[in-house]
Structure formats: structure tokens, C-alpha cells
N, C-alpha and C positions, 0 to 999 in steps of 0.2 A: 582531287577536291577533298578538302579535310572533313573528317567523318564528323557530322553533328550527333550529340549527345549528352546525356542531359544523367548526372551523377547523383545519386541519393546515399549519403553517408548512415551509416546503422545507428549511430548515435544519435545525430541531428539531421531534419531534414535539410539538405543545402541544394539548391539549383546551382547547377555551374553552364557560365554561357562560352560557346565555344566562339572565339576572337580568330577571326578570317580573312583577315585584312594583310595579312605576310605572302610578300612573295619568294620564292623560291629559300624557305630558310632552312631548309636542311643541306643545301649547297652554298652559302652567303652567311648562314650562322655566325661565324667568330670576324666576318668583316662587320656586317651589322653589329656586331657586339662591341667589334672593337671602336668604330665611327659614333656610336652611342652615349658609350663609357668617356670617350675624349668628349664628348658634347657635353655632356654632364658635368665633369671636372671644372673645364674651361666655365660654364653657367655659375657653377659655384664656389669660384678660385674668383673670378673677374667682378663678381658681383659685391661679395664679402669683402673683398679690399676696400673698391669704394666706400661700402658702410663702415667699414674702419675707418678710412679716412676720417669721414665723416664724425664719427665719433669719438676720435681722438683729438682732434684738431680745434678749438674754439673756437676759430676766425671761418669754421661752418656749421657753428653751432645757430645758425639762421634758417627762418622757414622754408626757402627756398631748398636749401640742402638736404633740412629735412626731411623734404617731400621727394627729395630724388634718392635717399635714401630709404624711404620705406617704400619707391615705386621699385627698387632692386631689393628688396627684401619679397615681395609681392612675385616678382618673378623666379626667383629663388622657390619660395613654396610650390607656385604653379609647374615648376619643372621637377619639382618633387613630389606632386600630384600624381605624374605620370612617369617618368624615369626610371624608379626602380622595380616597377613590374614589367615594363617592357625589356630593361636587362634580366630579368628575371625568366620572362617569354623564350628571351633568343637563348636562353642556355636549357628550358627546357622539351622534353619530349611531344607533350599538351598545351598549348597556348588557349588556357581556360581561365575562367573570374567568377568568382559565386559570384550571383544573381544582387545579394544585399552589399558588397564591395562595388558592384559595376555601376549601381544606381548613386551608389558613397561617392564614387569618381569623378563623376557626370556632374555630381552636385557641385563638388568642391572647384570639378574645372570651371563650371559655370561662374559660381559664387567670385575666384580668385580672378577671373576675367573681368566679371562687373566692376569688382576692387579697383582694375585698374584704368577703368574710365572714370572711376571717381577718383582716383587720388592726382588724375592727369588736371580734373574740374578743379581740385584744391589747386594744384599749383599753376591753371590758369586764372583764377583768381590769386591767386598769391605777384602773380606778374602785373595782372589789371590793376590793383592796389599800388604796387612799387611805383608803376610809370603813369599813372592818372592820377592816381591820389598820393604823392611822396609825402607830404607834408601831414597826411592822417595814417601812415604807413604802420608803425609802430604800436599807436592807437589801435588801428583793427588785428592786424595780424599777430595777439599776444601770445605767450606760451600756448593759455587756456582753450583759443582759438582754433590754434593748429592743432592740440591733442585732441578736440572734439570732431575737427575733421576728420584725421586719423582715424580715431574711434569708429565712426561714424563710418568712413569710406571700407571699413572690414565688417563691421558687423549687421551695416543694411541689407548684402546680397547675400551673406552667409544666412538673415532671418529668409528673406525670398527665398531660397531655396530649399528650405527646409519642407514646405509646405509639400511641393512636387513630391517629396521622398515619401511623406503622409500618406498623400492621395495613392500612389502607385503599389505602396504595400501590398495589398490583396488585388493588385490587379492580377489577371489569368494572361501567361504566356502562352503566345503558337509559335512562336521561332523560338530559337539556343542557338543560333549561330549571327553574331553582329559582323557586321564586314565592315570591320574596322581593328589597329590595333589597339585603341583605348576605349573606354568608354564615353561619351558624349549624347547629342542629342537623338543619335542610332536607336539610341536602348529603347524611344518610344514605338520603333517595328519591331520590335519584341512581341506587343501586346497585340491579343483577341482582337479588343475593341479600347481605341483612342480616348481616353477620357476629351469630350469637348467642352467641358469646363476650365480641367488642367490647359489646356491649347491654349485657351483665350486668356486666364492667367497667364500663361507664358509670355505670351505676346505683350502684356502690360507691364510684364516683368523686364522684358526689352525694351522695349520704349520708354520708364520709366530709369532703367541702368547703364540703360548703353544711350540711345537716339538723342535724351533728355541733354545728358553730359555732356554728348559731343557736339549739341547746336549751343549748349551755353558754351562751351571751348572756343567754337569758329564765331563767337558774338563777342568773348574778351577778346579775342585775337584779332579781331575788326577791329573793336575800339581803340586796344593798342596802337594800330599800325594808323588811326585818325590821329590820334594823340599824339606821337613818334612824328608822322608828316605832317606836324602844325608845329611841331618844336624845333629847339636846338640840333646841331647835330650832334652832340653828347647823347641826348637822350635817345635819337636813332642809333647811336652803335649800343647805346644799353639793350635798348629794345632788340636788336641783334643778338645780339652776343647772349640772354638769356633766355629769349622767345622762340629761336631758331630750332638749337636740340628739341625742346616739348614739341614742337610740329614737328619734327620729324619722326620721335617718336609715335606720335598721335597717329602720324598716316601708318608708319608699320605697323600698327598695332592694328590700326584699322583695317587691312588691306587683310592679316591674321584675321580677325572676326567674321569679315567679310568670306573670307576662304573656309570658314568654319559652316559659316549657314549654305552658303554655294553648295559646297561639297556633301551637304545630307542630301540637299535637294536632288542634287545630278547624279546618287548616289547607283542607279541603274546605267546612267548614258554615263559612265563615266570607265574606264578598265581598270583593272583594279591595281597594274603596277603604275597606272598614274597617279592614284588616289595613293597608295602607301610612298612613294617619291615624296609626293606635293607635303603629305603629312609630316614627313621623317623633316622635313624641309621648314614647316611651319613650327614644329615642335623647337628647332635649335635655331630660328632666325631672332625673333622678338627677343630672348632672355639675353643673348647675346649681343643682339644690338645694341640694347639702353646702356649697358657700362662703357660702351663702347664710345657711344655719343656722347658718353657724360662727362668720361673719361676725356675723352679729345676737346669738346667744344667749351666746357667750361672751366675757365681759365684759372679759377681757385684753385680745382681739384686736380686740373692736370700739373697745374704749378706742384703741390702736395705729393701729384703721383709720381713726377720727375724724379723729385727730391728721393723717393722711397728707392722708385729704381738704380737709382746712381748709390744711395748709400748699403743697399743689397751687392753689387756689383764689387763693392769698393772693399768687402768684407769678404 
């Protein structure tokens, strides 16, 4: 069992929390590292093309693209939230995180997660608009529109979160060892005693970032598919063909969130090589998925992406 302890630097006082959540990695060290590092690549090689694409290309210089390019920029950062300290973990001797980094973590994982139920609400209103309203399309969905989405979908959970980092400052720790390899909503068994003010913010802060988004989500995605089954059939393969990937992503994304609150809860009934499996597993499914599905199912970008492959190839 890895020894808990709690480091006080001469210079600066630093709490560092001891991360317990690794199984066997002084035997598994350089496979974990190396399974990691390729997850990582792949996240940030697969992602970055499509936002090139995206931004080289005029003919997706439209909101729709937009938004699938700043939802693969979004997972981009999120796996850069937690990637390079976990390869950092497996190559060293202490899998430790001061106290002021683990709470920075938590926040940012948080924050970058909300982002991405809101930028999924943009481009299901961005869908609702096209196929119910074609004719006011352009009207609503101007440049100004989208950038304030944008805006808006990164810097409302990044303010929500900030507050928590406030409140917890001078809380008093009784544990230094998280059973987990990243930081999350673990770090609140950290504490003495639970702020229950902070809780019940939390709570509003979910329902408000996460619950909010996603019953507007499955309420455009109703109306669409009313709208679609009362129409031509032109506008049901549109409805397809652009509606499809976002629900799909929606659910893995969703299923990730879901496995996120699960897994503190059951954080006792649970052992602990299933909990570090499930995680390694959750960490590389979602960032990987969305280019993937973006890549294949929409037809612009995979036309765009053909093209890139074949003249790579040809060179």
C-alpha cells in the first residue's frame, strides 16, 4: 500500500496529495506509459487535423463546423488537463500533486466538461435553426451569434468554478492520499468537514451545466425529428446525416459524465483495478471518439479528409 504523506517544502509551505489510484506500476510502468503517450498523440494528431481542416477550407467556414471544431479543441485541452501529469506519474518514483494544482485540476476538469455540454446546446440549436427554421437560418445564426456562443460556452463554467477553488482554500485537510490517478470530485474526502454550502452550489452548478443543456439537447432533437417526419424526404436525410454524429456524441459523452459521478460514489464498493481500468478507459474514449465520428459521418469533412489522405500518400 503506498505510504501517505504529506511534504512541507523550506521555502514555501506546499501540501502534496499522495495519488493511489495506480495499480501495479512499478511492474506495468513503461506499458502504461507507453498505452498513454500513443492515446495522447492519436487525441492530439486526430483532433488538430480536423480544426485544420476546418480552417483552411471556406466551404466549412459555417456554424455547424464551427462548433465541431471548437468541440475538438475543447477535448484537446480536457486531455491536456490530465495527460501530462499522468505520463509524468508513470515515469516517476512519487505519484504526488500539491494540494493548490489538484484543486486547479478538478476545477479545470470540471469547467472543460461543462464547456462541452454547452457547445453540444449550441450546435443543437444550430441543427433546430437549419431544419425548422431554414428560411430565418442565416438571419439567426450570424457570425456575432456563434462567437458569443463560443464565448459564452468557455467562460460560464470556467466563472462556476472558480468559486469552489475560493471556498476550499482554507479548508483543513484529514486525508493526503486521493484514490484516484487524477484529480476530480475525490479531492472533496480530502476535507475535515464538507463545506455544505459549497455541495449545494455544486449541485446547482450541475443542473445548471450539465441537466439544463442536455434536456434542451433531447427537446431540439424531438422537434427535429417532428419536423423531419412531417417533411420531405430530403430534409430527413439532412436531418440524418447532421443530427446523427451530435447524438452520438452526446450519449458518449454522456455515459463519460455519468461514469464520473458513479465512480466517486462507489468509490468504497468499487476495487480499485476496476476503478483505474474504467478510468484509463474513460480518459481515451470521448477525445477519441468525436474526430472520429466527425471525421467519418460528415460528409464535407470526410470528403476534405480523403482528399488530404490520398495527396499525403501520393507525396
Amino acid at each position: 500500500m503506498t505510504i501517505l504523506f504529506i511534504f512541507i517544502a523550506d521555502a514555501m509551505n506546499i501540501t502534496y496529495i499522495n495519488l493511489d489510484g495506480y495499480v501495479e506500476l512499478e511492474k506495468y510502468r513503461i506499458l502504461y506509459f507507453f498505452i498513454m503517450v500513443t492515446g495522447y498523440i492519436l487525441i492530439l494528431s486526430s483532433n488538430s487535423i480536423i480544426v485544420y481542416l476546418v480552417v483552411i477550407h471556406k466551404n466549412l467556414h459555417e456554424p455547424m463546423y464551427i462548433f465541431i471544431a471548437a468541440l475538438l479543441i475543447n477535448s484537446v485541452l480536457f486531455s491536456t488537463c490530465i495527460y501530462p501529469k499522468i505520463l509524468i506519474d508513470f515515469l516517476s518514483e512519487k505519484q504526488i500533486v500539491s494540494y493548490e494544482t489538484c484543486v486547479t485540476q478538478a476545477a479545470a476538469f470540471y469547467s472543460l466538461s461543462c464547456s462541452e455540454f454547452l457547445l453540444l446546446a449550441a450546435m443543437a440549436y444550430d441543427r433546430f435553426v437549419s431544419i425548422c427554421k431554414p428560411l430565418q437560418y442565416h438571419m439567426i445564426m450570424r457570425k456575432r451569434t456563434v462567437s458569443i456562443f463560443l464565448v459564452l460556452s468557455w467562460l460560464v463554467p470556467a466563472c462556476h468554478t472558480v468559486i469552489p477553488i475560493i471556498g476550499n482554500v482554507n479548508s483543513k485537510l484529514c486525508s493526503f492520499t486521493l484514490s484516484g490517478i487524477f484529480c476530480n470530485n475525490l479531492v472533496n474526502s480530502l476535507f475535515c468537514v464538507a463545506s455544505r454550502a459549497l455541495l449545494v452550489y455544486g449541485l446547482i452548478v450541475f443542473f445548471n451545466l450539465a441537466l439544463l443543456p442536455m434536456f434542451f439537447i433531447l427537446f431540439t432533437y424531438t422537434m427535429i425529428l417532428i419536423v423531419a417526419y412531417r417533411s420531405s424526404r430530403d430534409v430527413r436525410k439532412k436531418a440524418a446525416q447532421t443530427c446523427l454524429p451530435h447524438l452520438l456524441v452526446l450519449i458518449n459523452y454522456s455515459c463519460l459524465f455519468t461514469y464520473d459521478m458513479i465512480i466517486i460514489r462507489l468509490d468504497s464498493d468499487i476495487s480499485k483495478t476496476a476503478r483505474f481500468v474504467m478510468t484509463m478507459q474513460m480518459m481515451m474514449c470521448n477525445p477519441l471518439f468525436n474526430p472520429i465520428i466527425y471525421g467519418l459521418k460528415m460528409r464535407e469533412i470526410y470528403k476534405h479528409l480523403s482528399w488530404l489522405f490520398c495527396k499525403v500518400i501520393v507525396k
